[in-house]
C-alpha positions in Angstrom: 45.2 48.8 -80.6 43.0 47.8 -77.8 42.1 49.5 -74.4 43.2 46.3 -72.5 46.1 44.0 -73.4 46.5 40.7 -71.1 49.2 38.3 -71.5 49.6 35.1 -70.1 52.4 32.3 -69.7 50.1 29.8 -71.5 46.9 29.9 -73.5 44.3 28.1 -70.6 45.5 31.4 -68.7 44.8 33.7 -71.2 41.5 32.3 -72.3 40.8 31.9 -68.7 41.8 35.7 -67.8 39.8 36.9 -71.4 36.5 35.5 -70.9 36.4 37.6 -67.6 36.5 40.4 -69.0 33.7 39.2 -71.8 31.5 38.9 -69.1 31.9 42.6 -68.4 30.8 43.4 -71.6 34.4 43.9 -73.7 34.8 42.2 -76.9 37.6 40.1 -76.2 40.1 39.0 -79.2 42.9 36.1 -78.4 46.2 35.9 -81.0 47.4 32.4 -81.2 49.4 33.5 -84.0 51.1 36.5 -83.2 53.4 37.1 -86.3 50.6 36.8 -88.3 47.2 38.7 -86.5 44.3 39.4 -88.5 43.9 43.3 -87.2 40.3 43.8 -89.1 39.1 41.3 -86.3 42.0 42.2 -83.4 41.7 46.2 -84.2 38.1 46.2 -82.9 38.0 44.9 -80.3 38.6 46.1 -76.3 40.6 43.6 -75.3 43.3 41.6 -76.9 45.2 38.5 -74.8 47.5 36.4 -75.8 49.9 33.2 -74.8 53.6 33.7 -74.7 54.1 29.8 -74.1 56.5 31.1 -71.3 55.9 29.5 -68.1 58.6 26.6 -68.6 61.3 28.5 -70.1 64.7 30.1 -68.9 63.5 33.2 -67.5 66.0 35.3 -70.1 63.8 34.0 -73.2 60.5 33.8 -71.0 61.3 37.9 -70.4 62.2 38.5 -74.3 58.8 36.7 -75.4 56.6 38.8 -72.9 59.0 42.3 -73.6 58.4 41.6 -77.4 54.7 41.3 -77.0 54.4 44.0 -75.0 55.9 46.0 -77.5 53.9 44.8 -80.4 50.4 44.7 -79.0 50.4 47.9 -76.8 49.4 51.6 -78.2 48.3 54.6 -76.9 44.6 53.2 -76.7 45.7 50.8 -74.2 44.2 52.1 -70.5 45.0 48.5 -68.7 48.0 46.0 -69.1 47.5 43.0 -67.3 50.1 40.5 -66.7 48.1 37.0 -65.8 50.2 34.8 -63.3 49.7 31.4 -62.6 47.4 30.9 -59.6 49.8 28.5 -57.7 52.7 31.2 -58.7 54.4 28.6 -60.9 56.6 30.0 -63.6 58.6 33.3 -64.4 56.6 35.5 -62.2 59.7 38.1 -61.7 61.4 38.4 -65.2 57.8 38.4 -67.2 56.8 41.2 -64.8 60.1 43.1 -65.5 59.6 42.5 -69.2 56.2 44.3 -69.0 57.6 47.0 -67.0 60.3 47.6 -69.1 58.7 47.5 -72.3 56.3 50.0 -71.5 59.1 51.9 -70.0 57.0 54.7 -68.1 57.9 54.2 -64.5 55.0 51.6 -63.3 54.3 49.5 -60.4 53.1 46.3 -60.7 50.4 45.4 -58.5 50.4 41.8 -57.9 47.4 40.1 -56.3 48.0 36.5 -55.8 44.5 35.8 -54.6 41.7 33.8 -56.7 39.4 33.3 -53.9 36.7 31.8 -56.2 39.2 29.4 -57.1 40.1 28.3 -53.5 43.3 30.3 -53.9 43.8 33.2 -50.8 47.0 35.0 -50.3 47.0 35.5 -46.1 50.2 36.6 -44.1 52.1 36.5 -47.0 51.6 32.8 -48.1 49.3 31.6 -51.1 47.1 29.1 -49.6 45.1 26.5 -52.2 41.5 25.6 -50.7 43.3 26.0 -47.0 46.8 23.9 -47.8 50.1 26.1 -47.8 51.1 25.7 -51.6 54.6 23.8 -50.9 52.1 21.0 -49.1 50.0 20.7 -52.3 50.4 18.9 -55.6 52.6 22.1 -56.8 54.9 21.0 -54.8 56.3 18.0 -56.9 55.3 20.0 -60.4 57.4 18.2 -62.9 58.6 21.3 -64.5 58.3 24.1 -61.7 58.3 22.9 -58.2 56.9 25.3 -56.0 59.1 24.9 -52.3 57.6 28.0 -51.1 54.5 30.0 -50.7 55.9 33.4 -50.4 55.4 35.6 -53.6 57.8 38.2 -51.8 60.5 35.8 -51.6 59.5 34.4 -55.3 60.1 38.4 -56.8 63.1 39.1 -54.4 64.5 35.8 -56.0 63.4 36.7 -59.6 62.8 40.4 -60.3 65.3 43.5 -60.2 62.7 46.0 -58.7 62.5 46.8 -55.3 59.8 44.6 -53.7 57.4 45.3 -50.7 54.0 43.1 -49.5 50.7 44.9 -48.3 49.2 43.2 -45.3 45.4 41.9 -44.8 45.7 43.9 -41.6 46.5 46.6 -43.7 43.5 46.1 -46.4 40.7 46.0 -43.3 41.9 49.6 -43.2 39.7 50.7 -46.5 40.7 51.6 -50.0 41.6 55.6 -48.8 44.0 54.0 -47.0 45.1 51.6 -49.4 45.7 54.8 -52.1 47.7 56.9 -49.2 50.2 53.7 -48.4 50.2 53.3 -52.6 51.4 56.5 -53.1 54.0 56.4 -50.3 55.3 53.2 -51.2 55.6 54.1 -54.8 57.4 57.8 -53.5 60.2 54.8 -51.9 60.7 53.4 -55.1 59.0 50.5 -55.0 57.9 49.0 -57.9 56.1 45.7 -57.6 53.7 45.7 -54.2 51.8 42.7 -53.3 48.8 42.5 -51.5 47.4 39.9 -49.3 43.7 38.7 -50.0 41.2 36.0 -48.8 37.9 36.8 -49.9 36.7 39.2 -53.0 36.0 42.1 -50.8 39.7 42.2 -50.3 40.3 42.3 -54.1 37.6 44.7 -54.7 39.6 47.0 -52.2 42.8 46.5 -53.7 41.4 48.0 -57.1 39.8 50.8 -55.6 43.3 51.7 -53.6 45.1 51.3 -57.0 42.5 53.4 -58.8 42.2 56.4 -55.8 46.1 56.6 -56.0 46.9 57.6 -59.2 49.8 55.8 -59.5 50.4 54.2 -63.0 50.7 50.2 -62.5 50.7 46.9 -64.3 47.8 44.6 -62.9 49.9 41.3 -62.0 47.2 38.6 -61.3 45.3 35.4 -62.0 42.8 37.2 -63.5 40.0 38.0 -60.9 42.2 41.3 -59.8 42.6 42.5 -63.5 38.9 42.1 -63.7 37.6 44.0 -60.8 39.8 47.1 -61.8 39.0 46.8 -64.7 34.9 47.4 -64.0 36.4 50.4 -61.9 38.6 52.4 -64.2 36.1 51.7 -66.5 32.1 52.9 -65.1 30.6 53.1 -68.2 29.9 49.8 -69.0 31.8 49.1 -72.1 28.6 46.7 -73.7 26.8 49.7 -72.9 28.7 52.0 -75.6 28.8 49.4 -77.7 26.2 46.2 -77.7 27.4 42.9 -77.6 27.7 41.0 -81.2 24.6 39.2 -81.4 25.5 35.4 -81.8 24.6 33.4 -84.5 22.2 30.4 -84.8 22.2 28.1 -87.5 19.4 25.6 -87.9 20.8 22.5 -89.9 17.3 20.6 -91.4 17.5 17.3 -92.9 14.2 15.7 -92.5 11.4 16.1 -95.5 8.6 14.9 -93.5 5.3 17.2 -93.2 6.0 17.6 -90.0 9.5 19.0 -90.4 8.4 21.1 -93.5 5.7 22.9 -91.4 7.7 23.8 -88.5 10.3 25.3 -91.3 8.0 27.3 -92.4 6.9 28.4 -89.5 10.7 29.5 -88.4 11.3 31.0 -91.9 7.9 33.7 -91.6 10.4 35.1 -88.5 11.8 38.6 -89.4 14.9 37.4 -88.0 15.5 34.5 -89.5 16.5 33.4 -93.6 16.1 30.2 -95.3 19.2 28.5 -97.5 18.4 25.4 -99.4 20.7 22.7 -100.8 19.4 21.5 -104.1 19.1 17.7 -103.6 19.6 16.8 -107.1 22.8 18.8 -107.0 24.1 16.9 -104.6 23.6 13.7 -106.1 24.7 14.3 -109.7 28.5 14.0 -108.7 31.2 14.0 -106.0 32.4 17.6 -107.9 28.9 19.0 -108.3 28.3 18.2 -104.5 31.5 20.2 -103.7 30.2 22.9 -105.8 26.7 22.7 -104.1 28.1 22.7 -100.5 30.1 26.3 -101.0 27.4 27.6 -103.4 24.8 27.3 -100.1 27.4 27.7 -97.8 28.1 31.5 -99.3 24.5 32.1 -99.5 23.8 31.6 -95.6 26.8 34.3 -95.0 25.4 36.5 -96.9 22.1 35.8 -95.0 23.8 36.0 -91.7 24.8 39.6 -92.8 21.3 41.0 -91.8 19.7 38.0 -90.3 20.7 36.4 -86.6 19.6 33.2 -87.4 19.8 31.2 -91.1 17.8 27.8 -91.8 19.7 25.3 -94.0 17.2 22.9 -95.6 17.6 20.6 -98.7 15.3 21.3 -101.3 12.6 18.1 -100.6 11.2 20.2 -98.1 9.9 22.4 -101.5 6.0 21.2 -102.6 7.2 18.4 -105.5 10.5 18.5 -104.9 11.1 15.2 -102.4 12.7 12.8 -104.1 12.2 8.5 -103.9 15.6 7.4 -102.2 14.5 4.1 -102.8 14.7 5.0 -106.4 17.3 6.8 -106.9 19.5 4.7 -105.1 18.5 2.2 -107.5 19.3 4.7 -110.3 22.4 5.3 -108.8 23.4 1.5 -107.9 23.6 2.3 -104.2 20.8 1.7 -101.5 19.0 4.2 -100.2 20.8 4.4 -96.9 23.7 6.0 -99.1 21.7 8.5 -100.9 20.6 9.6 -97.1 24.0 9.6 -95.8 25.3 11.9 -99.2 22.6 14.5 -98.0 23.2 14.6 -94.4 27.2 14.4 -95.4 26.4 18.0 -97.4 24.4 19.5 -94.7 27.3 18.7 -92.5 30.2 19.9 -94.8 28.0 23.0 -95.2 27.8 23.0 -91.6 31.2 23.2 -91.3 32.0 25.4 -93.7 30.0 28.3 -91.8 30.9 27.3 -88.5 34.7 27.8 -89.6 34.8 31.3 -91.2 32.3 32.3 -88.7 33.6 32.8 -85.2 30.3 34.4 -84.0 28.5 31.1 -84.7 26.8 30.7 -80.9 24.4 28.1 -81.5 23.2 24.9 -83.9 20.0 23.3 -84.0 19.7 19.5 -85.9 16.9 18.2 -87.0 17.0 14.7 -87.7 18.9 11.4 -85.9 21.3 11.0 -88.9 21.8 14.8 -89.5 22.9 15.6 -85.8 25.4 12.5 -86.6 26.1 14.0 -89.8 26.7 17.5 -88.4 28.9 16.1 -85.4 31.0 14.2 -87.7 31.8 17.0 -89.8 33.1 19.5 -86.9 34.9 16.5 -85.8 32.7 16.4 -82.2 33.9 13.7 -80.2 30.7 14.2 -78.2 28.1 16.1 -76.5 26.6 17.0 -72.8 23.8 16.8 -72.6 22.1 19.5 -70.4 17.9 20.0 -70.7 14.9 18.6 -72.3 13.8 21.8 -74.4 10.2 19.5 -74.5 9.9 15.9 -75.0 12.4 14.2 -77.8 14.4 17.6 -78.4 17.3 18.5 -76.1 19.4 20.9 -75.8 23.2 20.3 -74.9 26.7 21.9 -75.8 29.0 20.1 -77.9 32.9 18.9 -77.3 35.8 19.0 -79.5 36.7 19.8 -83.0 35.6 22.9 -85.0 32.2 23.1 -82.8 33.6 23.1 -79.4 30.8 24.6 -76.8 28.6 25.6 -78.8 25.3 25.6 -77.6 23.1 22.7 -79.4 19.7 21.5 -79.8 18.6 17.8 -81.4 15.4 17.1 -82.1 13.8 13.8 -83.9 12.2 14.9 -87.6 8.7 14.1 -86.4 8.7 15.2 -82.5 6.4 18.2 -81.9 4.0 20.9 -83.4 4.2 23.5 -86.0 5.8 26.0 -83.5 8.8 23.3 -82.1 11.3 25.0 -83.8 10.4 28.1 -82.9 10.2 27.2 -79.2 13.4 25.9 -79.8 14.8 29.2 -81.3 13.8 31.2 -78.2 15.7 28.5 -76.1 18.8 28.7 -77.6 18.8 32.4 -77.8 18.5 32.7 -73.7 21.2 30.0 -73.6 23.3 32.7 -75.8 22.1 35.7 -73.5 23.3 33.6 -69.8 19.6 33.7 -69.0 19.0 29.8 -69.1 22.7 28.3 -67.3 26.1 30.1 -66.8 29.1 29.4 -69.7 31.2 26.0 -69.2 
C-alpha cells in the first residue's frame, strides 16, 4: 500500500489534490477502476487517490463508498489519509468524514481546513469566503444539485456528522503553531473529533500543519488539497524525490519526412547516448492492409523495448536509409492510387504506431513531429481535438501541449521536414526535456 491515500467526491478533485503532491516529489497513482487496480503500477507508488463519485449522492451510500475505500486502499504503510472536500463545501462533507474515521477506526480527529487561498477561497470568522463573496452570495448558491445556503462549515458538520464539532479561530492561529499543538491536544482530551480552522492566507495553512504535526494527535487531513499538501512536506522532511528520483519521462520523436535535411538531423539525434532509433519498413507497410497491421506492432514493440534503457526513441520509416526512399509517384501508380495516398498510408502507420506507445506507456512526457502531414497524422491517431500553442523553439518549429484523446497535455514539438540545421532536432530534444523538468513554464 501506499504512504498517502487521498480520496475525493469526484475525479477533477482527486486529480486536482494528486498532482500536489507530485509536485513534492511523490509518485502519485489515481484508480479509476477500483475493483479492478493494477497493483504492479498502484503498489509502487507513494500516493494513491481515488474518486468515489460521491458528492451528489444520499449521504448513507456517499459514506458506504468512502468507508469501503478506505478499507480497501489503506495499510500499515499508510502515514497520511487525506479526505479532499469540495472547496465551496458542496457535498457530503460530514458522513464521508465519518466514513474515513470509522474505517480506520483508531480514534482520529479530522482536521478540516476549508481554506484554498490560492484559489480565492479563505475561511475567516468562520465563513468560507470565494475571492471576497460570502459563499451563499456566489454561484454555489443556486448549485443545481447541492445548494450551498450557508457558509459555515461548523454548522455544515453539526448538521451532517455524529462527532463532536469545535472551530479554531484566526485570532487563535496568529498565536503560532506551539500554541496551535497545546489547544490540539486539549481539544482532542474533550473529545472532539473534527476541529476546523479558519485561514486566509498560506501562512495560516502552513501553521495549521505544524500545530497538527507538534501535537501528536492522530488525525485525518479534511481539505481542498493545499492543507494535505503542506503537512504533508512536514511529516515528511526528507524529500520523498530525494530517496527515490523521479521517473524520467519519455520522449518520442515521430519522423516522417525523407528529405536530406530530415535524414541528417536524424542522425544527428540517433549518435545521442540517450536516445534509440526504430524504423518502419516502408515496403511493409504498403504490401497490405494486414501486413501494415503487422508492421505497426512489430515497430511499436521494438521502441518499448528501446524505451527500457533509453529516455528518448526516434521512429523513422525506412526512406530515411541510403537507397531505401521509394518514388510515391510510382508506386502509387503501381498500386492504382495517387501518391497523396501512399503518403497518407505512411503517416497513418507512424500515427497508429504513435498511438500504440503512447497507450501502454503512461510515462510518455513528450512527442516531437516532423513533418505537416505527420503532426496531422499523429494528432489524428490520439484523437487530439487540438493543440496550444505556447513557444517558437526557433523559426518554423514550435512547441505546444496537445488537448484531448489518448495524448492529452503532453508536451509537443512540430517542426516543417526541411526548417533548420543538422542540430534542430537536437535543439529541440533539450527543449522538450526542460519543458518535462518545470524549467521552461509551470504544468496546465
Amino acid at each position: 500500500m501506499s504512504r498517502i491515500l487521498i480520496v475525493a467526491d469526484d475525479l477533477t478533485g482527486a486529480n486536482d489534490t494528486g498532482v500536489r503532491f507530485a509536485k513534492c516529489g511523490a509518485k502519485v497513482f489515481t484508480v479509476l477502476d477500483k475493483e479492478h487496480v493494477n497493483w504492479e503500477k498502484a503498489g509502487d507508488c507513494d500516493c494513491i487517490t481515488l474518486s468515489t463519485d460521491s458528492r451528489g449522492l444520499p449521504p448513507r451510500e456517499a459514506y458506504e463508498r468512502v468507508h469501503r475505500a478506505v478499507r480497501k486502499f489503506s495499510g500499515r504503510e499508510t502515514i497520511l489519509y487525506s479526505k479532499r472536500i469540495d472547496s465551496t463545501l458542496r457535498g457530503n462533507l460530514g458522513a464521508e468524514t465519518d466514513a474515513m474515521l470509522d474505517a480506520l477506526a483508531d480514534d482520529r480527529m479530522a482536521v478540516v481546513v476549508p481554506a484554498f487561498p490560492e484559489a480565492g477561497r479563505t475561511y475567516v470568522g468562520g465563513h468560507l469566503l470565494v475571492c471576497g463573496v460570502p459563499l451563499f452570495r456566489t454561484a454555489a448558491a443556486s448549485d443545481p444539485q447541492n445548494p450551498m445556503t450557508t457558509a459555515s462549515a461548523l454548522k455544515l458538520y453539526r448538521e451532517q456528522s455524529s462527532r463532536k464539532v469545535w472551530e479554531l479561530s484566526l485570532e487563535q492561529m496568529k498565536e503560532g503553531a506551539e500554541r496551535i499543538a497545546q489547544i490540539i491536544r486539549e481539544q482532542y482530551a474533550e473529545g472532539v473529533r473534527c476541529l476546523i480552522f479558519d485561514g486566509a492566507q498560506e501562512v495560516d495553512l502552513i501553521t495549521a500543519a505544524e500545530g497538527i504535526a507538534a501535537s501528536g494527535i492522530p488525525f485525518v487531513a479534511v481539505d481542498p488539497g493545499a492543507f494535505s499538501a503542506k503537512i504533508w512536506e512536514i511529516l515528511n522532511k526528507e524529500d520523498i524525490g530525494e530517496k527515490r528520483p523521479r521517473e524520467q519521462k519519455k520522449i518520442l520523436f515521430v519522423v516522417g519526412s525523407v528529405n536530406p535535411v530530415a535524414v541528417r538531423q536524424v542522425e544527428q539525434l540517433a549518435s545521442r547516448q540517450d536516445v534509440g532509433r526504430v524504423l518502419l519498413d516502408t515496403e511493409g507497410l504498403l504490401e497490405s492492409e494486414k501486413a501494415r497491421k503487422e508492421e505497426t506492432e512489430r515497430a511499436a514493440s521494438e521502441v518499448m523495448e528501446v524505451f527500457r534503457t533509453k529516455s528518448v526513441c526516434a521512429l523513422c520509416t525506412s526512406g530515411i536509409l541510403p537507397g531505401s526512399k521509394i518514388d510515391l509517384f510510382q508506386r502509387g501508380a503501381q498500386m492504382g492510387i495517387r501518391a497523396e495516398e501512399v503518403s497518407r498510408l505512411l503517416n497513418q502507420a507512424l500515427g497508429d504506431t504513435a498511438r500504440r506507445i503512447v497507450a501502454a506507456r503512461p510515462d510518455m512526457g513528450g512527442m516531437f513531429a516532423c513533418g505537416g502531414d505527420v503532426a496531422v497524422a499523429l494528432c489524428d491517431a490520439l484523437g487530439a481535438w487540438g493543440e496550444y500553442p505556447l513557444e517558437e523553439v526557433i523559426p518554423l518549429a514550435v512547441y505546444g501541449r496537445l488537448a484531448g484523446g489518448a495524448g492529452d497535455g503532453l508536451h509537443m514539438i512540430t517542426k516543417g521536414g526541411m526548417v533548420g540545421d543538422e542540430e534542430t532536432m537536437v535543439v529541440c530534444l533539450e527543449y522538450l526535456k526542460k519543458c518535462l523538468n518545470g524549467d521552461k513554464f509551470e504544468e496546465n
